[in-house]
PAMARLO-662860 format. One record per residue (C-alpha): residue in three letters; x, y, z. Coordinates in pm, 1 decimal, decimal comma, padded with zeros to 6 digits, always signed. Example, Ala and Ser with C-alpha at 12.3 -4.5 7.8 and 13.67 -1.06 7.14 Angstrom:
<pts>
<pt residuo="ALA" x="+01230,0" y="-00450,0" z="+00780,0"/>
<pt residuo="SER" x="+01367,0" y="-00106,0" z="+00714,0"/>
</pts>
This chain:
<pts>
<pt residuo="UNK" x="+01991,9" y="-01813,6" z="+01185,9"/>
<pt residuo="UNK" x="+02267,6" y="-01515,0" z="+01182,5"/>
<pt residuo="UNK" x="+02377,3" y="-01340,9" z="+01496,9"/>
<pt residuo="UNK" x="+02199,0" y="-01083,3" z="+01624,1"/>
<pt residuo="UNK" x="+02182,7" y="-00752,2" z="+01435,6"/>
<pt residuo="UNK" x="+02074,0" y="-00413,2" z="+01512,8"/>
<pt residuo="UNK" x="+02045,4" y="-00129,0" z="+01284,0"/>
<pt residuo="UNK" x="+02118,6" y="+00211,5" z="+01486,6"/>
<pt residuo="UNK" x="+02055,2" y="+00516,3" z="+01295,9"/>
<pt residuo="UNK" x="+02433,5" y="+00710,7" z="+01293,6"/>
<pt residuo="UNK" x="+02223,0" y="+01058,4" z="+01358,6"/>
<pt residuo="UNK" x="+02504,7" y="+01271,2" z="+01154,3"/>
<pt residuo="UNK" x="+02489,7" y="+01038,5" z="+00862,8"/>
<pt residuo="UNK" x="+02109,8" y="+00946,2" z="+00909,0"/>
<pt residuo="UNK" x="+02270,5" y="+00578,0" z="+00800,8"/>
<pt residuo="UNK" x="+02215,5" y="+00256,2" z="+00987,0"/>
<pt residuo="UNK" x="+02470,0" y="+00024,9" z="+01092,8"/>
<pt residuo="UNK" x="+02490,2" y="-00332,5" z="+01163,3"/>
<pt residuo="UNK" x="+02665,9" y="-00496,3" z="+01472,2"/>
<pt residuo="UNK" x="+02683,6" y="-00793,6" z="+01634,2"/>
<pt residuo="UNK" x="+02656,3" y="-00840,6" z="+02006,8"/>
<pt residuo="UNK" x="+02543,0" y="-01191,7" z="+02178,6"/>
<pt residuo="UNK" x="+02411,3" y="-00972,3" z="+02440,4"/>
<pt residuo="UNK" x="+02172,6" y="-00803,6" z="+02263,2"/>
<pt residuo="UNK" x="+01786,2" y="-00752,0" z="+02371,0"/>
<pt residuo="UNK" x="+01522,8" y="-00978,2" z="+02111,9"/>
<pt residuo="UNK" x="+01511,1" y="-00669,4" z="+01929,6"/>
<pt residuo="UNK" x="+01624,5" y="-00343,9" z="+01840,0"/>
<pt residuo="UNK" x="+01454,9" y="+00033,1" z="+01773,8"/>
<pt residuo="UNK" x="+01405,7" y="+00131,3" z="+01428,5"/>
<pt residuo="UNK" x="+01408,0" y="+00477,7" z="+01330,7"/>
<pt residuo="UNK" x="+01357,6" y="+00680,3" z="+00980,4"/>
<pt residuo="UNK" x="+01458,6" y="+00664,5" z="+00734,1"/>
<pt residuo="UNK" x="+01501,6" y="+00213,6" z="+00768,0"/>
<pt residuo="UNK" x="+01579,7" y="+00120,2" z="+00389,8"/>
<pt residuo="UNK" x="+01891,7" y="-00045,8" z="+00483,1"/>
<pt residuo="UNK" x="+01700,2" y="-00254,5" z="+00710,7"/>
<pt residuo="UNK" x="+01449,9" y="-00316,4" z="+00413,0"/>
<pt residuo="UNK" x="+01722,7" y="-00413,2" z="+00221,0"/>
<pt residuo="UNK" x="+01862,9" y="-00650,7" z="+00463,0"/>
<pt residuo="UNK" x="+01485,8" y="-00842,2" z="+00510,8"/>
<pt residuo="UNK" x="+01468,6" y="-00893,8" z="+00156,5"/>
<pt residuo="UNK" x="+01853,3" y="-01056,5" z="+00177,7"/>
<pt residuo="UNK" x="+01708,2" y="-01317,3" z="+00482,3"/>
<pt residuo="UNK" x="+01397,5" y="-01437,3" z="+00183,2"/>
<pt residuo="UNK" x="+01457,3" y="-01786,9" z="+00079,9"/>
<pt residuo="UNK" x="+01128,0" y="-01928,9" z="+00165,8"/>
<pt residuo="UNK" x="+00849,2" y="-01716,2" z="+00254,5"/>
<pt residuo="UNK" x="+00751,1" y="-01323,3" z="+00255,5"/>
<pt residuo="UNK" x="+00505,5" y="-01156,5" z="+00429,9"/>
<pt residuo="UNK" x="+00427,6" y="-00809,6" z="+00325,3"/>
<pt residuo="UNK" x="+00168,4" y="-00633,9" z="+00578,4"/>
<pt residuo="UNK" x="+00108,8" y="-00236,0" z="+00466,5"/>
<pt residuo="UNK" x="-00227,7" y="-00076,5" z="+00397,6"/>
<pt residuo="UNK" x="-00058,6" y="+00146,9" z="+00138,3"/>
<pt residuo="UNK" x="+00176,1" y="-00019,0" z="-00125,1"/>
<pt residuo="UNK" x="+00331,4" y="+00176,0" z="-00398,8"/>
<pt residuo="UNK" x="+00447,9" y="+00016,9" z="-00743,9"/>
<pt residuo="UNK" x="+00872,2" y="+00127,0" z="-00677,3"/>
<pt residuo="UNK" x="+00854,5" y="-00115,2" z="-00336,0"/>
<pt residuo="UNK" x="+00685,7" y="-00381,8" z="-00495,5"/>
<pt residuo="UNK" x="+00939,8" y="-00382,4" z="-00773,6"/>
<pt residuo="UNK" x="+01177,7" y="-00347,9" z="-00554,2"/>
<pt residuo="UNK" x="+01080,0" y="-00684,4" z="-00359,4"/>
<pt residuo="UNK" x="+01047,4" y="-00880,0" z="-00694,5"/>
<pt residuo="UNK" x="+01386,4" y="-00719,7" z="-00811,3"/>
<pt residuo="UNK" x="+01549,3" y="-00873,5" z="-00543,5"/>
<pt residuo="UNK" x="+01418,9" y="-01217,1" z="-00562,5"/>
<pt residuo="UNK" x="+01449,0" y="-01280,8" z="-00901,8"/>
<pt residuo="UNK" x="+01805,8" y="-01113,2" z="-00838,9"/>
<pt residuo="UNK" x="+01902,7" y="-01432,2" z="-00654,9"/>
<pt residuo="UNK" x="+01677,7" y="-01678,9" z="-00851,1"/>
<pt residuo="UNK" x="+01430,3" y="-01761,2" z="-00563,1"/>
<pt residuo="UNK" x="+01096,6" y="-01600,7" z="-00725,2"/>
<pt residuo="UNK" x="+00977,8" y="-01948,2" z="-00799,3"/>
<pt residuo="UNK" x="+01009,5" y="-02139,7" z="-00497,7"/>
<pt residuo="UNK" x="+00935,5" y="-01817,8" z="-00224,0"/>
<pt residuo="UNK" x="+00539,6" y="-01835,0" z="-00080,0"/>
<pt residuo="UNK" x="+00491,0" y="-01451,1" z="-00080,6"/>
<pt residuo="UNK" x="+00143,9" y="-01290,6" z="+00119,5"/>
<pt residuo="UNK" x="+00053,0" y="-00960,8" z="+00102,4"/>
<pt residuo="UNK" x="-00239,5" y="-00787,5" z="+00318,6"/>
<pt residuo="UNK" x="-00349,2" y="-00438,1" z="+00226,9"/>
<pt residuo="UNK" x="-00605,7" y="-00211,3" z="+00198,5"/>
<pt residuo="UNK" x="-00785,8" y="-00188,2" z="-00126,0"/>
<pt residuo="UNK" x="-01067,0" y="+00059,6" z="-00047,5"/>
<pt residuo="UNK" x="-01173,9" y="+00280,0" z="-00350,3"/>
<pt residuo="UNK" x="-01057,4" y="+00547,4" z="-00184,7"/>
<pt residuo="UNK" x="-00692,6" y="+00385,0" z="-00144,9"/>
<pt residuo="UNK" x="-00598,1" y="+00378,3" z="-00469,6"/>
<pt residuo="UNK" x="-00814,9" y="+00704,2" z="-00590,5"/>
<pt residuo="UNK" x="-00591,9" y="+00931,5" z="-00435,0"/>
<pt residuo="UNK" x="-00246,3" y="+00749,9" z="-00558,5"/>
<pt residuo="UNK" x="-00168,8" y="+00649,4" z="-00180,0"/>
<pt residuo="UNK" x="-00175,3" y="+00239,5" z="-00285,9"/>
<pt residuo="UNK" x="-00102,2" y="+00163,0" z="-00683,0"/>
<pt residuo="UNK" x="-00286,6" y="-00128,3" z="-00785,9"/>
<pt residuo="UNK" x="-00006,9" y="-00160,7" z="-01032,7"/>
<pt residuo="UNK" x="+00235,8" y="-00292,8" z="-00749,4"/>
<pt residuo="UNK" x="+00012,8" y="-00605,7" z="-00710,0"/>
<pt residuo="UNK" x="-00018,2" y="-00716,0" z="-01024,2"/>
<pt residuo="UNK" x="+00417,2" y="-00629,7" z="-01057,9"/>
<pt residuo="UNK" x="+00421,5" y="-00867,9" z="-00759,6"/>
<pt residuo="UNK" x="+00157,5" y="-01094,2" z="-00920,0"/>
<pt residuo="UNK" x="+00331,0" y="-01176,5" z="-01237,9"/>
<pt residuo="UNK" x="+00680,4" y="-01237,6" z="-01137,8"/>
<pt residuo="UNK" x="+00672,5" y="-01422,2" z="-00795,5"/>
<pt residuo="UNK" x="+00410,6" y="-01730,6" z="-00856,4"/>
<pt residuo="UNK" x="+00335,5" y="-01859,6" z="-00527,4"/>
<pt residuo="UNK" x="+00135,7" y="-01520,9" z="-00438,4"/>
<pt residuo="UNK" x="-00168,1" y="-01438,2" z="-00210,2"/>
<pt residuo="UNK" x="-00299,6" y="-01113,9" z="-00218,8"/>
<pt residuo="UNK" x="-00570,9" y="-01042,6" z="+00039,7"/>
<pt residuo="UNK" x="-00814,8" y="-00750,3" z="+00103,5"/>
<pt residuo="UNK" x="-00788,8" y="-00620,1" z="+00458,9"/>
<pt residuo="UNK" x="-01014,7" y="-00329,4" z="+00517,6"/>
<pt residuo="UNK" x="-00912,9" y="-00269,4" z="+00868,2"/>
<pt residuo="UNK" x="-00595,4" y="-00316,0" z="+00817,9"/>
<pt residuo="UNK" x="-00319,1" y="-00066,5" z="+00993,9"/>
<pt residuo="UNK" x="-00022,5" y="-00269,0" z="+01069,5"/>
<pt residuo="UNK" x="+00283,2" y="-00248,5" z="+00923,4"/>
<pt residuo="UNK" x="+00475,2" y="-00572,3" z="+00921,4"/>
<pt residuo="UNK" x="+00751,6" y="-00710,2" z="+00730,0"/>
<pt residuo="UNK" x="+00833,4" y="-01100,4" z="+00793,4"/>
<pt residuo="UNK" x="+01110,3" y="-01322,8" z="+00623,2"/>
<pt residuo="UNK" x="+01139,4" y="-01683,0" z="+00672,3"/>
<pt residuo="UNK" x="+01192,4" y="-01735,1" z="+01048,0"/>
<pt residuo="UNK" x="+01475,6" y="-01483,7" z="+01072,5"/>
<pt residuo="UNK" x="+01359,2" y="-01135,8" z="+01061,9"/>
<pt residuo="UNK" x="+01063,2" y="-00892,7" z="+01165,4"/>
<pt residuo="UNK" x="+01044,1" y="-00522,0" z="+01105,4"/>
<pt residuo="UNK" x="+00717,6" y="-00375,2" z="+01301,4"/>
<pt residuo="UNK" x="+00698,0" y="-00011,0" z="+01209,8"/>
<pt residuo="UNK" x="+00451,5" y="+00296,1" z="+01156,1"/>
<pt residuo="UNK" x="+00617,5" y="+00303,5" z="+00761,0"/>
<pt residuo="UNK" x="+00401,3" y="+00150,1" z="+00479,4"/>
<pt residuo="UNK" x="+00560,3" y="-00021,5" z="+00170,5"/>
<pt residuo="UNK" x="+00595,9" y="+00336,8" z="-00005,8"/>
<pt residuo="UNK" x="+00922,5" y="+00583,0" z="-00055,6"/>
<pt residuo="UNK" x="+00767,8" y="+00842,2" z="+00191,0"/>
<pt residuo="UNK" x="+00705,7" y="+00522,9" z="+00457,6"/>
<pt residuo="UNK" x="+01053,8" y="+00398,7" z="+00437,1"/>
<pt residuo="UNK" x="+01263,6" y="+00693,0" z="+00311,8"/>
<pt residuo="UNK" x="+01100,6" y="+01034,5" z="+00386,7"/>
<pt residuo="UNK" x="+00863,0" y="+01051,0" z="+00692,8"/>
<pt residuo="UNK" x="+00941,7" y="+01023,2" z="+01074,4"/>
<pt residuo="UNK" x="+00865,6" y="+00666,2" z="+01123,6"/>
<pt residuo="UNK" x="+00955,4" y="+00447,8" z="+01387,9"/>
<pt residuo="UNK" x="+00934,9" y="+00089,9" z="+01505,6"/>
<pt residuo="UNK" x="+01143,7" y="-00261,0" z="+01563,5"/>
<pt residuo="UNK" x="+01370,5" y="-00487,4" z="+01389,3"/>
<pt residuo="UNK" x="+01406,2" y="-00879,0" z="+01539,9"/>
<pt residuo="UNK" x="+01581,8" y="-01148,4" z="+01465,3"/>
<pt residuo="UNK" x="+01459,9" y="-01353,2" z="+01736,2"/>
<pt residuo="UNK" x="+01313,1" y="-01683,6" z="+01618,3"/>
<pt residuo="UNK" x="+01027,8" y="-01649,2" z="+01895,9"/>
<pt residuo="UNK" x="+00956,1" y="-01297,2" z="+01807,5"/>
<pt residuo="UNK" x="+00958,1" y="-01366,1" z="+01428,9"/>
<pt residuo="UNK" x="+00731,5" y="-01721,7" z="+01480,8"/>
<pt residuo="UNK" x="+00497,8" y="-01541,1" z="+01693,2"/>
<pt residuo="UNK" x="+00449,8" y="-01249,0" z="+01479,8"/>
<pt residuo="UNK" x="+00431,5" y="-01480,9" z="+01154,5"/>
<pt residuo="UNK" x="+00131,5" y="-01689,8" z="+01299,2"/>
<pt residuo="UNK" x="-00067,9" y="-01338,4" z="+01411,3"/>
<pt residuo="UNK" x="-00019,1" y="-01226,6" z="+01022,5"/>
<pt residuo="UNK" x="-00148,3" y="-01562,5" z="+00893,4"/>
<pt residuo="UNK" x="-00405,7" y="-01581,4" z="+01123,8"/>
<pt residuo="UNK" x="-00491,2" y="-01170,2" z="+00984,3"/>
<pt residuo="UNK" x="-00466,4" y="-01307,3" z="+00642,2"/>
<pt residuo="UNK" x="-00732,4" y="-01551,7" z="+00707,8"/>
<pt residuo="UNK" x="-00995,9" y="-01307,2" z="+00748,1"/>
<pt residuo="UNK" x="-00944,9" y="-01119,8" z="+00441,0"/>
<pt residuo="UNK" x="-01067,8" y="-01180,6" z="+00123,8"/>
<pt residuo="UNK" x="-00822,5" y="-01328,2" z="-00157,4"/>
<pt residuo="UNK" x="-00837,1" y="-01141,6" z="-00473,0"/>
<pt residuo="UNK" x="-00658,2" y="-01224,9" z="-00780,7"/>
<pt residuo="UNK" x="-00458,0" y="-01139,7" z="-00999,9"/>
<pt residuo="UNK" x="-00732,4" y="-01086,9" z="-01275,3"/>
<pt residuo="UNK" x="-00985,2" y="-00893,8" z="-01025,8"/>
<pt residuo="UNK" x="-00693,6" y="-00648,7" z="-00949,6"/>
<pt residuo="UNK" x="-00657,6" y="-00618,9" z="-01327,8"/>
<pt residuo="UNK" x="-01050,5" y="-00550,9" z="-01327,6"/>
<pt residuo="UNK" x="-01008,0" y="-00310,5" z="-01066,8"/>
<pt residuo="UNK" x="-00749,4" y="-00145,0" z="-01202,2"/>
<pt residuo="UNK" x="-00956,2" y="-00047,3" z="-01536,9"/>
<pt residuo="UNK" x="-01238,4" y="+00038,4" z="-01324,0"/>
<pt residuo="UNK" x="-01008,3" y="+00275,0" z="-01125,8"/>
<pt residuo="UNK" x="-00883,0" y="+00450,1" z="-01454,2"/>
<pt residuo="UNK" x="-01236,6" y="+00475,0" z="-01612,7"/>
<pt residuo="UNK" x="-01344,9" y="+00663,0" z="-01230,1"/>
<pt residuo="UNK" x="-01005,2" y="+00870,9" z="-01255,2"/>
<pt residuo="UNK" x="-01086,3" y="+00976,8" z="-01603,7"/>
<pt residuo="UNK" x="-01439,9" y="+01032,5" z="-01499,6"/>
<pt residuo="UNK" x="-01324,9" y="+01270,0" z="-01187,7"/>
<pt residuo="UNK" x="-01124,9" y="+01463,6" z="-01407,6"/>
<pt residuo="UNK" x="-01369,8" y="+01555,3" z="-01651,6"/>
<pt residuo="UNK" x="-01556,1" y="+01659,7" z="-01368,3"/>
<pt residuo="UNK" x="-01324,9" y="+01844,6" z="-01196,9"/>
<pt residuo="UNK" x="-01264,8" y="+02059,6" z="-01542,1"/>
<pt residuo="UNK" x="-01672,0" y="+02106,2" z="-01560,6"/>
<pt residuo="UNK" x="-01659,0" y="+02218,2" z="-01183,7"/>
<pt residuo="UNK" x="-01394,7" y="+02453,6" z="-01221,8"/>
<pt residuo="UNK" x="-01585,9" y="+02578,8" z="-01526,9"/>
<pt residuo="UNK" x="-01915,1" y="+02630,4" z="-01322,3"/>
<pt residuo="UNK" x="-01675,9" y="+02793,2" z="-00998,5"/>
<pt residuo="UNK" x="-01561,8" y="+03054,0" z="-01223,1"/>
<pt residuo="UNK" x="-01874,9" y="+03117,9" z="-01364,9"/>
<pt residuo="UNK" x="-02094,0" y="+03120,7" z="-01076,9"/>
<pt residuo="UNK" x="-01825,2" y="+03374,0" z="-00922,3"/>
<pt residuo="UNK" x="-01887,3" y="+03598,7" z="-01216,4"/>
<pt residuo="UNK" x="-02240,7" y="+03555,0" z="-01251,0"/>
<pt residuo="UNK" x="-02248,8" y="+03621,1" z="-00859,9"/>
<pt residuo="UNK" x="-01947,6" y="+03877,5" z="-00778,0"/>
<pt residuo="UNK" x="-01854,1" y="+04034,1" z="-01069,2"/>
<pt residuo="UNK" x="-02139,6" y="+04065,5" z="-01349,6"/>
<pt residuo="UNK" x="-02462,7" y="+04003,1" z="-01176,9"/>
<pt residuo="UNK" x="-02683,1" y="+04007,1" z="-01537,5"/>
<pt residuo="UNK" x="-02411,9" y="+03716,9" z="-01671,9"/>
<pt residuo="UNK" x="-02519,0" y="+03506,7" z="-01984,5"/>
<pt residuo="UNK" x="-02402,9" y="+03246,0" z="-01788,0"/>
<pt residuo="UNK" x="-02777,6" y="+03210,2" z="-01553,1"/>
<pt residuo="UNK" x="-02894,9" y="+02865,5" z="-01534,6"/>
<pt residuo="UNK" x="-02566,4" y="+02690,9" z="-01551,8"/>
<pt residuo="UNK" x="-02542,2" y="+02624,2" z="-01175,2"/>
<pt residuo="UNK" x="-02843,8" y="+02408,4" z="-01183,0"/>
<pt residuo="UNK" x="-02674,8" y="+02195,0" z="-01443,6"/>
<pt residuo="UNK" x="-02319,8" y="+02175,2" z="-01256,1"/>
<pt residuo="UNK" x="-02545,1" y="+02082,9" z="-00935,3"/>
<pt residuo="UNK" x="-02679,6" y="+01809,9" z="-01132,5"/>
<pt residuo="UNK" x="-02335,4" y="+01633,9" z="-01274,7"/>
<pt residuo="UNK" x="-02207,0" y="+01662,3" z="-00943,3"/>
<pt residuo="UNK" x="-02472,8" y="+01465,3" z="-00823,8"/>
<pt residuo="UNK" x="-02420,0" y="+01218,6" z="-01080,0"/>
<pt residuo="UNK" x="-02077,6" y="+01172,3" z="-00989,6"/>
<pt residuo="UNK" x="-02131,9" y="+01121,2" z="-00638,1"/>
<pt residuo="UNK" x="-02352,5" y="+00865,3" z="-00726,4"/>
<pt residuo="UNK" x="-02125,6" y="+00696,1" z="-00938,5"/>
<pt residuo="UNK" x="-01846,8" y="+00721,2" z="-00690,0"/>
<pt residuo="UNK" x="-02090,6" y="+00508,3" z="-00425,0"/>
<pt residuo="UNK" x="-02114,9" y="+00235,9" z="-00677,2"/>
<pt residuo="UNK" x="-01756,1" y="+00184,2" z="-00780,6"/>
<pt residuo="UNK" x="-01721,9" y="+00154,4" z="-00371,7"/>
<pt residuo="UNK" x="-01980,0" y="-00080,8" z="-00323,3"/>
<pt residuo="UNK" x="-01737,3" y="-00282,6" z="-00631,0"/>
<pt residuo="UNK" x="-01484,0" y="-00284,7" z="-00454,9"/>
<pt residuo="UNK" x="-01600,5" y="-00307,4" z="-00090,8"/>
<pt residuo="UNK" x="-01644,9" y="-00645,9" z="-00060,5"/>
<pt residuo="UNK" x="-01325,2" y="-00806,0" z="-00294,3"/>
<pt residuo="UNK" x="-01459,7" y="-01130,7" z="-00287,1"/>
<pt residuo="UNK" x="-01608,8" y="-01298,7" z="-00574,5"/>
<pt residuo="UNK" x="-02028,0" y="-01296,8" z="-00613,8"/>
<pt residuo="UNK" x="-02047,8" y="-00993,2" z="-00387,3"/>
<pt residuo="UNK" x="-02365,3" y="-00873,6" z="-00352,6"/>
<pt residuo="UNK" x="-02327,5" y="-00505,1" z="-00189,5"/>
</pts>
């Protein structure tokens, strides 16, 4: 294992820089924006890779495979990712699903698993390096917000830390590769689906404010019963593509 480094945020450059010191604490503070850190995990890989974010967006992930298959080691490193994929998640565009199958297809030895409680963020390589921090595996997470955390090279740290995460991973639910791929054309059918809705909705807002507000004998009577109606509809289709996805196992029955 290297000597001990420490990435201290210069605050005029908002850069990090490296130093040895054999005096060191276990660990140093982390502060925003940490890709050089990132960067520098990714560089300890030669084994294994433990990715723990509830949100991950596709540019990270291809950033991680990037640099594997950069130095040849996407075939031999055991990579484990927990997230959360609740409906919701990738609905709004906070997780892509498209990162996990990116991850999936060029790095073999892959486990994805479905953590719904997940909050963590925790990045482990090998037995050399931990990053604990409040930034998911998006831009905003490592480059943009105010995040803040830990960076350790110390083997007892990093062991410790890697035995909680595969001990986490063990009660999630594996999903592959090809039930991501399900997922994903379930999420673009519901996306499409919203935004038809959203157009009808907007439709039935403007004229309900006429109807209402500005022309109270409005052709337009009735319609508001209808709108009511496909926006019940959708609700109810929006509980069963959740219930899908809930569970991520195989043979669910929610």
């Amino acid at each position: 294992m290297y000597g001990w480094k420490s990435w201290i945020r210069q605050e005029k450059t908002g850069h990090f820089s490296s130093s040895v010191n054999a005096s060191s604490p276990p660990f140093a503070l982390l502060r925003s924006p940490w890709s050089e850190a990132f960067n520098s995990l990714l560089l300890e890989v030669n084994q294994s890779l433990i990715l723990a974010s509830p949100f991950i967006k596709l540019s990270r992930a291809t950033q991680v495979s990037s640099s594997l298959r950069h130095r040849g080691i996407q075939n031999k490193v055991q990579l484990i990712v927990l997230t959360d994929l609740r409906p919701e998640n990738a609905l709004s565009g906070a997780t892509d699903l498209e990162a996990l199958l990116e991850l999936s297809k060029h790095i073999p030895e892959v486990e994805l698993i479905y953590l719904p409680s997940l909050h963590a963020k925790v990045y482990l390589a090998d037995r050399s390096m931990v990053i604990i921090t409040s930034g998911n595996l998006t831009d905003g997470g490592i480059e943009r917000n105010f995040e803040y955390g830990i960076v350790s090279t110390d083997e007892s740290i990093v062991d410790e830390a890697r035995r909680d995460f595969e001990s986490y991973a063990l009660l999630g639910a594996k999903v592959s590769s090809s039930e991501i791929t399900a997922l994903l054309g379930e999420l673009m059918s519901s996306r499409s689906f919203i935004g038809k809705q959203n157009g009808r909705f907007r439709i039935v807002q403007s004229e309900y404010f006429m109807k209402n507000c500005v022309r109270p004998k409005s052709k337009f009577s009735g319609i508001v019963l209808g709108a009511r109606q496909r926006m019940l509809f959708f609700l109810r289709q929006s509980c069963s593509f959740s219930a899908k996805v809930r569970c991520a196992q195989p043979n669910c029955t929610l």
